[in-house]
C-alpha positions as CSV (number, residue, x, y, z in Angstrom):
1,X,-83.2,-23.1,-93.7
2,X,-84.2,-23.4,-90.0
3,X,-81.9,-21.3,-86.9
4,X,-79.9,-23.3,-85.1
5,X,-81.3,-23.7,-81.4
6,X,-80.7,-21.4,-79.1
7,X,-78.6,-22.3,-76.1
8,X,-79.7,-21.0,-72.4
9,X,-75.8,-19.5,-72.6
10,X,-76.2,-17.3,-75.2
11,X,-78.7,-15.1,-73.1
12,X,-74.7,-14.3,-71.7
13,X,-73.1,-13.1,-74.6
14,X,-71.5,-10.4,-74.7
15,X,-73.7,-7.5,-75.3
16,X,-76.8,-8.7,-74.0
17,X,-79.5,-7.5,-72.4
18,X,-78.9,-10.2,-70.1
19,X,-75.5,-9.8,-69.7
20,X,-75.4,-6.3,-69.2
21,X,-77.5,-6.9,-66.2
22,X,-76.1,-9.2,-64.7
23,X,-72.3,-7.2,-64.8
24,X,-74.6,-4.2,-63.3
25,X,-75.4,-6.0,-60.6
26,X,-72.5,-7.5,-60.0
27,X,-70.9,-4.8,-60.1
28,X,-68.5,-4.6,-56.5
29,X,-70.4,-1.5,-55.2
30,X,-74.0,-1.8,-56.7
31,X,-75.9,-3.9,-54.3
32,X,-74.0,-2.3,-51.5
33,X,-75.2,1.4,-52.8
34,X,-78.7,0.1,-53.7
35,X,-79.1,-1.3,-50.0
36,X,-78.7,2.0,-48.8
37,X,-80.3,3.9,-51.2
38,X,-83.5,1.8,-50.2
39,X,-83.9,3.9,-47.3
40,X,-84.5,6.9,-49.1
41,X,-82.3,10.0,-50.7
42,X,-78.6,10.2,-49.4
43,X,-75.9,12.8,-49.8
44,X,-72.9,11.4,-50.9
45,X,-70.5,11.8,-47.9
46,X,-73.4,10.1,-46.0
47,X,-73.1,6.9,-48.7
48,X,-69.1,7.4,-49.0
49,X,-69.2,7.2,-44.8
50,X,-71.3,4.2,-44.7
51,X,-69.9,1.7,-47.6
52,X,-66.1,3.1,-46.7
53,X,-65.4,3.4,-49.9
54,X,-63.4,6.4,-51.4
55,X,-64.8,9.5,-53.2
56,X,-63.7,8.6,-56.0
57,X,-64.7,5.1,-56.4
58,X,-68.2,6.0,-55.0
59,X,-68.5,8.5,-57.9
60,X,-67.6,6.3,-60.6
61,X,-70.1,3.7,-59.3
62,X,-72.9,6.1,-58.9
63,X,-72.1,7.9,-62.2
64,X,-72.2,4.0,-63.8
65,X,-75.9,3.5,-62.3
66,X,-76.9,7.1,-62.7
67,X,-76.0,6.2,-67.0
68,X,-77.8,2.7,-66.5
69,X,-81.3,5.1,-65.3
70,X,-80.8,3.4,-61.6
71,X,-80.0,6.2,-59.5
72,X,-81.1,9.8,-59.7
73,X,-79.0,12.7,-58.6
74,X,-80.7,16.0,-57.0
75,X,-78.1,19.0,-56.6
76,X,-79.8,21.8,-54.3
77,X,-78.6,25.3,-55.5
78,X,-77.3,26.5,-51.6
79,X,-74.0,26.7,-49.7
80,X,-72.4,24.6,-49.8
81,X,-74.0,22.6,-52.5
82,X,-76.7,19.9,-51.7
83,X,-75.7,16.8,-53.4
84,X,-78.2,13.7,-53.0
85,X,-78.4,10.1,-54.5
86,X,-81.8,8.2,-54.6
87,X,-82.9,4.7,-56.2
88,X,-85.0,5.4,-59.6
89,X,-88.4,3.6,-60.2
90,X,-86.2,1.5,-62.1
91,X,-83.2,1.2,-59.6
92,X,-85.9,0.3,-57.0
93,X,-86.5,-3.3,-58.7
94,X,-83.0,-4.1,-57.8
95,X,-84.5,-4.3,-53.9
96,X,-86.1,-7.4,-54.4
97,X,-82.8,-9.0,-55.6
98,X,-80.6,-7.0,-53.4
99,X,-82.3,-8.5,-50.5
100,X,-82.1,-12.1,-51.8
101,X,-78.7,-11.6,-52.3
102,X,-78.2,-10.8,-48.3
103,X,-80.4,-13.8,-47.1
104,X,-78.6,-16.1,-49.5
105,X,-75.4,-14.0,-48.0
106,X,-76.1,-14.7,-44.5
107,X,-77.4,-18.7,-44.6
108,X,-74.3,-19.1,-46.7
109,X,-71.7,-17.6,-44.5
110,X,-70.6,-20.1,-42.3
111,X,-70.3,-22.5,-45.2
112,X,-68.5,-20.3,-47.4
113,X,-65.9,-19.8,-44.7
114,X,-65.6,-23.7,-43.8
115,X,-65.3,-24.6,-47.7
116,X,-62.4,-21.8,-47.7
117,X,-60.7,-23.2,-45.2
118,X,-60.9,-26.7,-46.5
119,X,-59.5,-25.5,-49.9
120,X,-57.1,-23.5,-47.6
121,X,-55.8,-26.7,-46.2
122,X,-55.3,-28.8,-49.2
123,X,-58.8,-30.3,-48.5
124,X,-60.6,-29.8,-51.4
125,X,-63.9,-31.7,-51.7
């Protein structure tokens, strides 16, 4: 008996590979985190400071990519303690796609907003 064909959706299903990272980086706060990881190790006020996100929504998302092998975290043994956040080997693949993601961001902006505010007025195409 012969497998049914494989559709190109299934590489979605739940539990996939594929799936798994694509809701990583889809994630609200990963490509924001990874963009400023890529300039090198952070301490975590510094990231909190810069995406204006709270403590403890920063430390969720780190914690997620930390378990995901994305992002390493170095604690310093002084006083106050030394935390610091840096992209993996791993996490550092994301740049590539991270930066497509902000061209595609910025060519797309002004259409995005017009579209909106077509569907916005009842105009939708």
């Amino acid at each position: 008996m012969s497998t049914p064909p494989r559709h190109e959706a299934d590489v979605y299903g739940t539990g996939t590979p594929t799936r798994e990272a694509v809701e990583r980086i889809a994630g609200r706060w990963t490509v924001l985190i990874t963009h400023v990881l890529e300039g090198g190790p952070t301490r975590f006020n510094d990231l909190k400071n810069r995406l204006g996100v709270s403590g403890q929504v920063l430390a969720r998302a780190l914690r997620d990519l930390e378990r995901d092998g994305l992002v390493a975290r170095r604690v310093y043994p002084e006083v106050p303690v030394r935390v610091e956040y840096e992209l993996t080997a791993l996490g550092g693949t994301m740049c590539p796609v991270v930066q497509e993601i902000r061209r595609w961001a910025e060519v797309s902006a002004q259409a995005i907003g017009e579209a909106r505010l077509a569907y916005d007025r009842g105009q939708r195409s």
